[in-house]
Residue frames as qw, qx, qy, qz and C-alpha x, y, z in Angstrom:
[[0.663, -0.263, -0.694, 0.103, 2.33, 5.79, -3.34],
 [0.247, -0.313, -0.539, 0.742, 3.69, 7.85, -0.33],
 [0.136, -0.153, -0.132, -0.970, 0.95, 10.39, -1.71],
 [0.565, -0.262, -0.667, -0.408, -1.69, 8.23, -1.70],
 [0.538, -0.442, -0.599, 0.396, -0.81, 7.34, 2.45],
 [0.011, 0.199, 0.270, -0.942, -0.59, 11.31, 3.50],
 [0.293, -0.072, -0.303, -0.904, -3.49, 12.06, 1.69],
 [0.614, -0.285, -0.664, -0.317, -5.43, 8.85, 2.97],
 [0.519, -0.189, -0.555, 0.623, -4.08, 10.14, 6.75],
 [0.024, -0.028, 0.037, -0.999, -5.52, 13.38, 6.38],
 [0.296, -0.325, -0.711, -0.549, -9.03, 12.07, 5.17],
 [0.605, -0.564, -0.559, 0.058, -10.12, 11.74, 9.20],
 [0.579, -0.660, -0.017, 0.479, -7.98, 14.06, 11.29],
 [0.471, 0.835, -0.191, 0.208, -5.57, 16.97, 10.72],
 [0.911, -0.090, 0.034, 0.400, -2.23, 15.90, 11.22],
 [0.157, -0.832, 0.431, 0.313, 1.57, 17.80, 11.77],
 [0.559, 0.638, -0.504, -0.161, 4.26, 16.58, 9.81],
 [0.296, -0.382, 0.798, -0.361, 5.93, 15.15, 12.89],
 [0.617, 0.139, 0.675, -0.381, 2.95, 12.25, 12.96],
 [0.873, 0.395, 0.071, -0.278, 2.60, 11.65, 9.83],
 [0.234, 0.543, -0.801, 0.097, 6.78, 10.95, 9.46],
 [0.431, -0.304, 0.775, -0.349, 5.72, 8.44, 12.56],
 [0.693, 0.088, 0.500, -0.512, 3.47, 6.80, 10.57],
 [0.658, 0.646, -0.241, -0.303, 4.28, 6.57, 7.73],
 [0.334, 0.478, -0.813, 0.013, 7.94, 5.06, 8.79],
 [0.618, 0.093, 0.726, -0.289, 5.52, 2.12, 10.82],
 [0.853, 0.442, 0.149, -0.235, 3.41, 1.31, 7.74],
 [0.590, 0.659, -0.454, -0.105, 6.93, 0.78, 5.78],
 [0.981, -0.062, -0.150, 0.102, 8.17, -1.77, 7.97],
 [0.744, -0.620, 0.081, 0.237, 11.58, -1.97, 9.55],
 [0.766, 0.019, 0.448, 0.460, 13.82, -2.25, 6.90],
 [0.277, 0.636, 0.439, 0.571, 12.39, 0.84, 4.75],
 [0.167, -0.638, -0.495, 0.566, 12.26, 4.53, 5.98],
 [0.302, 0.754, 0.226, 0.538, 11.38, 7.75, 4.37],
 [0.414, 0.109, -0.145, 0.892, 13.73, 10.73, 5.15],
 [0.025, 0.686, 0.279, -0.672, 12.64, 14.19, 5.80],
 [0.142, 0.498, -0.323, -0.792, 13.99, 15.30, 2.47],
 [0.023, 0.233, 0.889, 0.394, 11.24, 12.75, 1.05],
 [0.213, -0.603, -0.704, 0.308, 8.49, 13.49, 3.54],
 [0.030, -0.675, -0.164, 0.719, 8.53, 17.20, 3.39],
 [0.076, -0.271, 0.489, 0.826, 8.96, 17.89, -0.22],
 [0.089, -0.266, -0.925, -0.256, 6.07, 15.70, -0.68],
 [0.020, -0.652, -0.609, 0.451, 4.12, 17.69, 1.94],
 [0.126, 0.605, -0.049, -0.784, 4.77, 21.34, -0.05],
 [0.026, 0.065, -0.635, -0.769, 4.01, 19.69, -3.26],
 [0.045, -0.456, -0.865, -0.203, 0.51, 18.91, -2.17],
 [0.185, -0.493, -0.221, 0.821, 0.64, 21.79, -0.60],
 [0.049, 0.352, -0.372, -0.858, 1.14, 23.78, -3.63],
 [0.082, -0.126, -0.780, -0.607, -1.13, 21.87, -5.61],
 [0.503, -0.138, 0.037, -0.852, -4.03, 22.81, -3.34],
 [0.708, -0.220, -0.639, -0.203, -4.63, 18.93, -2.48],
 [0.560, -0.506, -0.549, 0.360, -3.81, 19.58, 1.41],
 [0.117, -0.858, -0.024, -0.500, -3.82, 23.12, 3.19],
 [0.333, -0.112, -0.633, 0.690, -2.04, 24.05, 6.75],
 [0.373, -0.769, -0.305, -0.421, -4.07, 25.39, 9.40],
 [0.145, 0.667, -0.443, 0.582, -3.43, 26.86, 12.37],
 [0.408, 0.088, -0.803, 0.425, -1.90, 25.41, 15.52],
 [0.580, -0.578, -0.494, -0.292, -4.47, 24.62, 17.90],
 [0.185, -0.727, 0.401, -0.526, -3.50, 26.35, 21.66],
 [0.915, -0.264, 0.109, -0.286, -4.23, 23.14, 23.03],
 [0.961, 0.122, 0.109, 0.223, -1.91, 21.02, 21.13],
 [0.280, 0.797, -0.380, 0.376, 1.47, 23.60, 21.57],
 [0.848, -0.441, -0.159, 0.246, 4.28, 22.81, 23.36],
 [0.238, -0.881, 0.136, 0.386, 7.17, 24.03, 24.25],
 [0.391, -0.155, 0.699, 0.578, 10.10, 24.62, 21.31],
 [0.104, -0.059, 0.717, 0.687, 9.49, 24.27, 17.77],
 [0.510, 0.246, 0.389, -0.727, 6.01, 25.29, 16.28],
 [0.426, 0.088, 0.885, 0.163, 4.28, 22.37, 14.63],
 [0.526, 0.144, -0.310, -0.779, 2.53, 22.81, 11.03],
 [0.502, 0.201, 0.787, -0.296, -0.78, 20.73, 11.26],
 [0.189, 0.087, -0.587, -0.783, -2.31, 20.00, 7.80],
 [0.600, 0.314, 0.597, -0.431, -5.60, 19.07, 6.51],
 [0.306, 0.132, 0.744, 0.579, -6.56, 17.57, 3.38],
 [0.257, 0.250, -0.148, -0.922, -8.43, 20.20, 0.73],
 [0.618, 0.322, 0.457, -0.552, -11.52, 18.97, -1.20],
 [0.670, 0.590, -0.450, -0.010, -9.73, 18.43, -4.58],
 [0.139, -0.461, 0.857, -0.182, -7.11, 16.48, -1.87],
 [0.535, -0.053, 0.793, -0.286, -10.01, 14.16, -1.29],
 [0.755, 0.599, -0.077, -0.255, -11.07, 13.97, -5.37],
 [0.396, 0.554, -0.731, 0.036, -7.08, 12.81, -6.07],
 [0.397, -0.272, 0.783, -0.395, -7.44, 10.34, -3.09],
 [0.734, 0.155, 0.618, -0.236, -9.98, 8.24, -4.14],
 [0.673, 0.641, -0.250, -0.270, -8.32, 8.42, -8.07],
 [0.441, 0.541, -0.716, 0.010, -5.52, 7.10, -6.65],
 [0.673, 0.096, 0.574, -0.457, -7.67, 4.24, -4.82],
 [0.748, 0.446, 0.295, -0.392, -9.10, 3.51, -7.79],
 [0.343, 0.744, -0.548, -0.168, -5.71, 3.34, -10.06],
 [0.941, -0.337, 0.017, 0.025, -4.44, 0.22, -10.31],
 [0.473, -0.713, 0.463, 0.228, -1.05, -0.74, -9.08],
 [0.760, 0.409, -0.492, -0.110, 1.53, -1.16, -11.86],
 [0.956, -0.204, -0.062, 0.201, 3.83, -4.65, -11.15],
 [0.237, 0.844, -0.333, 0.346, 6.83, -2.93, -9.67],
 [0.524, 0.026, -0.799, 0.294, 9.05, -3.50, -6.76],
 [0.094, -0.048, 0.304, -0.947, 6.82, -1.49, -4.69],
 [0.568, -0.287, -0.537, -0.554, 3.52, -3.10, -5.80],
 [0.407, -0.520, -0.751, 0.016, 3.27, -4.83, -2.31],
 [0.158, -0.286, -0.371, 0.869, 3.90, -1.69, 0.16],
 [0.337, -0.068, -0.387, -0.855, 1.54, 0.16, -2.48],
 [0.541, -0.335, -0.554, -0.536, -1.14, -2.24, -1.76],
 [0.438, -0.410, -0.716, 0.357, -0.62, -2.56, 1.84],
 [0.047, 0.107, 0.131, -0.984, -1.04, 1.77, 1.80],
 [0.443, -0.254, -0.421, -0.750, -4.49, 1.28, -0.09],
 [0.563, -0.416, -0.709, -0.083, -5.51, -1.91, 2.46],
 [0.291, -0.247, -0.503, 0.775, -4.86, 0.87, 5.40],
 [0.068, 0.062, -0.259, -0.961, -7.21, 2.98, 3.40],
 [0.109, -0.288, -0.907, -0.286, -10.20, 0.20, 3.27],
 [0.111, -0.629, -0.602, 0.479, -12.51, 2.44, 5.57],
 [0.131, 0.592, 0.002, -0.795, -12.47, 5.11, 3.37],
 [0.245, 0.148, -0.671, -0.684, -13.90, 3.44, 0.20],
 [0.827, 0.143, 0.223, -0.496, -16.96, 1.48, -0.61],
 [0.725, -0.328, 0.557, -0.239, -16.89, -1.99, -1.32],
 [0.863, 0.405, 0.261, 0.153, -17.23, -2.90, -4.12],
 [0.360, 0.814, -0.413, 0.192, -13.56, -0.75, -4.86],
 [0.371, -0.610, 0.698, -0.059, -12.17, -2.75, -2.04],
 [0.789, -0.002, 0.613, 0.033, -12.86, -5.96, -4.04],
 [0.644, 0.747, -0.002, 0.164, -11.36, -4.59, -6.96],
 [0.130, -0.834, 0.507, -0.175, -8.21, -3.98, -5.05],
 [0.520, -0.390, 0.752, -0.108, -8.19, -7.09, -4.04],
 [0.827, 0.479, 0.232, -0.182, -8.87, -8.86, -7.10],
 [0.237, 0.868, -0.385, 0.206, -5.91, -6.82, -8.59],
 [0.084, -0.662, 0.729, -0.155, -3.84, -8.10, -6.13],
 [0.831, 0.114, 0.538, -0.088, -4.94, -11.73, -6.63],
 [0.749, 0.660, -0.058, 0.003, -4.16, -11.23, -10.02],
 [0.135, 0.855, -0.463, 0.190, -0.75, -10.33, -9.12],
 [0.622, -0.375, 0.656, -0.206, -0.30, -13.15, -7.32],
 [0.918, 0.104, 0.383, 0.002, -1.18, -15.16, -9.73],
 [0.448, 0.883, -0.129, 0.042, 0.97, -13.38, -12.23],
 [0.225, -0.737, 0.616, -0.163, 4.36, -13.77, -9.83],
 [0.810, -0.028, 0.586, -0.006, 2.76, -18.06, -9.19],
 [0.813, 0.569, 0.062, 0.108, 3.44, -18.03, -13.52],
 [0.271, 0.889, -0.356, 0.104, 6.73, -16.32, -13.23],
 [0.494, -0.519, 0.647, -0.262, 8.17, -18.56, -10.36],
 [0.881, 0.157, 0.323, -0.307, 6.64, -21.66, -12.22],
 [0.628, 0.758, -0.120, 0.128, 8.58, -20.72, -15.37],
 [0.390, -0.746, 0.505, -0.191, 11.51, -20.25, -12.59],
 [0.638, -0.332, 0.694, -0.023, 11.80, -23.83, -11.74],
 [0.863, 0.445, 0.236, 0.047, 10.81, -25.03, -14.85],
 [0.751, 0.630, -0.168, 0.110, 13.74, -23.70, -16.58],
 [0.342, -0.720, 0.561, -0.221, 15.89, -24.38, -13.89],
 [0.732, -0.140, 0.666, -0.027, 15.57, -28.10, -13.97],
 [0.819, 0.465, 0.114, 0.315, 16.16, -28.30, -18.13],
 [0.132, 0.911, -0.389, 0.027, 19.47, -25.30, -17.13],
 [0.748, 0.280, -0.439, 0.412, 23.06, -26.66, -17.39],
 [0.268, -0.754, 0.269, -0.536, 23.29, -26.24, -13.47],
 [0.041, 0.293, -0.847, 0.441, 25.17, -27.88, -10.67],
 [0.608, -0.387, -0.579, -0.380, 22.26, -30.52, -8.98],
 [0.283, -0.704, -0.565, 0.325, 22.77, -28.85, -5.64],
 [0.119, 0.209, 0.170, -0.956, 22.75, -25.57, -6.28],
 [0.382, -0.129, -0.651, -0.643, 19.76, -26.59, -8.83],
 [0.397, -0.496, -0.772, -0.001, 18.06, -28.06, -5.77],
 [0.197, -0.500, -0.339, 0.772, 18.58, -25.37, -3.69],
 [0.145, 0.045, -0.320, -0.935, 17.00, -22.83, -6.52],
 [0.394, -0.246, -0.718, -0.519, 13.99, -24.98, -6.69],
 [0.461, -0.576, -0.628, 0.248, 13.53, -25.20, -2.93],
 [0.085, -0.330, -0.126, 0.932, 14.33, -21.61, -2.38],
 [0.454, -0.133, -0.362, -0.803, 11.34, -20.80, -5.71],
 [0.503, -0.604, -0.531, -0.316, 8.52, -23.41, -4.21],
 [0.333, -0.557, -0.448, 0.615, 9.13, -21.70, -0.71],
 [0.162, 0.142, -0.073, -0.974, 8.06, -18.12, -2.69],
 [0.429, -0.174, -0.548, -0.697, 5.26, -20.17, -4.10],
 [0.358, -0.297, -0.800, 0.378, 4.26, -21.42, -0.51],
 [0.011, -0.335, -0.152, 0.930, 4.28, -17.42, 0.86],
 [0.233, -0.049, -0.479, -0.845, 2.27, -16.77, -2.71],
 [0.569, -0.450, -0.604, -0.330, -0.59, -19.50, -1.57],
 [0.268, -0.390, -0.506, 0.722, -0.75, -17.80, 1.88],
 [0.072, -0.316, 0.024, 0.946, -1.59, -14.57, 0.42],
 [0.351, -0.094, -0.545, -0.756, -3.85, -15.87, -1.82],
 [0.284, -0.342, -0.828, 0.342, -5.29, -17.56, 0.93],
 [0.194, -0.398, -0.320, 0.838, -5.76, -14.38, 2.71],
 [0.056, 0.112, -0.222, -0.967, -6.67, -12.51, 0.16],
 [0.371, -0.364, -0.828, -0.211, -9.90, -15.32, -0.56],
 [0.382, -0.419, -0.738, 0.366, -10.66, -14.61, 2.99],
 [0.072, -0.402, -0.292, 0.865, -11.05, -11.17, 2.78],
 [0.315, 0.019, -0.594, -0.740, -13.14, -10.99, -0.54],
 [0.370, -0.471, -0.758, -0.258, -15.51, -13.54, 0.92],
 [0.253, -0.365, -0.453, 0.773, -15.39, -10.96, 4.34],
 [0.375, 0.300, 0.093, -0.872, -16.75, -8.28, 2.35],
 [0.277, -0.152, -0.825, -0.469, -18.82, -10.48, 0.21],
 [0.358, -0.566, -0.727, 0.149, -21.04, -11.19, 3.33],
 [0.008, 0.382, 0.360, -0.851, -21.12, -7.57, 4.65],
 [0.285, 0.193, -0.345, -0.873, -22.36, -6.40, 1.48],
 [0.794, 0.204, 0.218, -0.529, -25.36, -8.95, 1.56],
 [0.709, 0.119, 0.644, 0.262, -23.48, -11.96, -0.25],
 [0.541, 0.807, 0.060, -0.230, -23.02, -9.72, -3.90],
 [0.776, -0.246, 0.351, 0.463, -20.36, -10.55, -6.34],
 [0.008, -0.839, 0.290, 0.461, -17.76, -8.79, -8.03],
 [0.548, -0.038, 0.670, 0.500, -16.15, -11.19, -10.70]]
């Protein structure tokens, strides 16, 4: 996943390490951050694998202190990119951050992969609405207290509220590219 976002940062611009730490800990949201000793280890293994490359510090962009490595993504960097585009996401606890790294990516695929992405993640949605369902349902035949039992059921259809939001969205952006692309459909 965090491969997929350096590699999908590189795709437009060459980037230090410094800026892509910044970004990266924005796209993860408040609550999440990635270290250095994530962020760097990650950078020399693509390194090494020849999927990104350093280049050299532009005179312009020096400052004083420390000298910034600036990377760029390699041509095999941008072959592994769009495999892992094209992979779907397995159902983990990471599946949504994963798919919010690919929707930051949408400008760098063709359409008809972004509505497979989103499809995917419709599925998933609907996959979580069956699990949650199954939730309450066997909540109301469990041998539970009848307020915590209410409170379990109002605490699951408030996830299945959030769920039909997202699937909302998610409609809204399928029929978005639906019309760019001349009205063509993916099902």
């Amino acid at each position: 996943m965090y491969e997929l976002f350096v590699l999908g940062e590189l795709i437009d611009r060459t980037m230090h390490g410094y800026l892509l730490y910044s970004i990266l800990n924005k796209a993860v949201g408040p609550l999440r951050k990635i270290s250095w000793g994530v962020l760097y280890p990650l950078i020399h293994g693509l390194e090494n694998e020849a999927l990104i490359e350093q280049v050299a510090e532009d005179d312009s962009e020096k400052e004083k202190g420390k000298k910034k490595k600036n990377y760029r993504i390699t041509e095999e960097g941008k072959r592994r990119f769009y495999r892992l585009m094209e992979e779907p996401i397995d159902y983990k606890p990471e599946y949504e951050l994963h798919f919010q790294i690919k929707m930051s990516n949408f400008d760098q695929i063709e359409q008809d992969l972004q509505l497979t992405i989103l499809y995917q993640y419709k599925d998933y949605l609907k996959f979580l609405t069956r699990h949650i369902e199954g939730n309450v349902h066997d909540i109301l035949k469990a041998d539970i207290p009848e307020g915590e039992r209410k409170n379990l059921v109002r605490l699951n259809k408030h996830r299945l509220m959030k769920i039909e939001m997202d699937e909302t969205w998610v409609d809204q952006n399928i029929e978005r590219i639906k019309k760019e692309n001349g009205g063509s459909s993916h099902e």
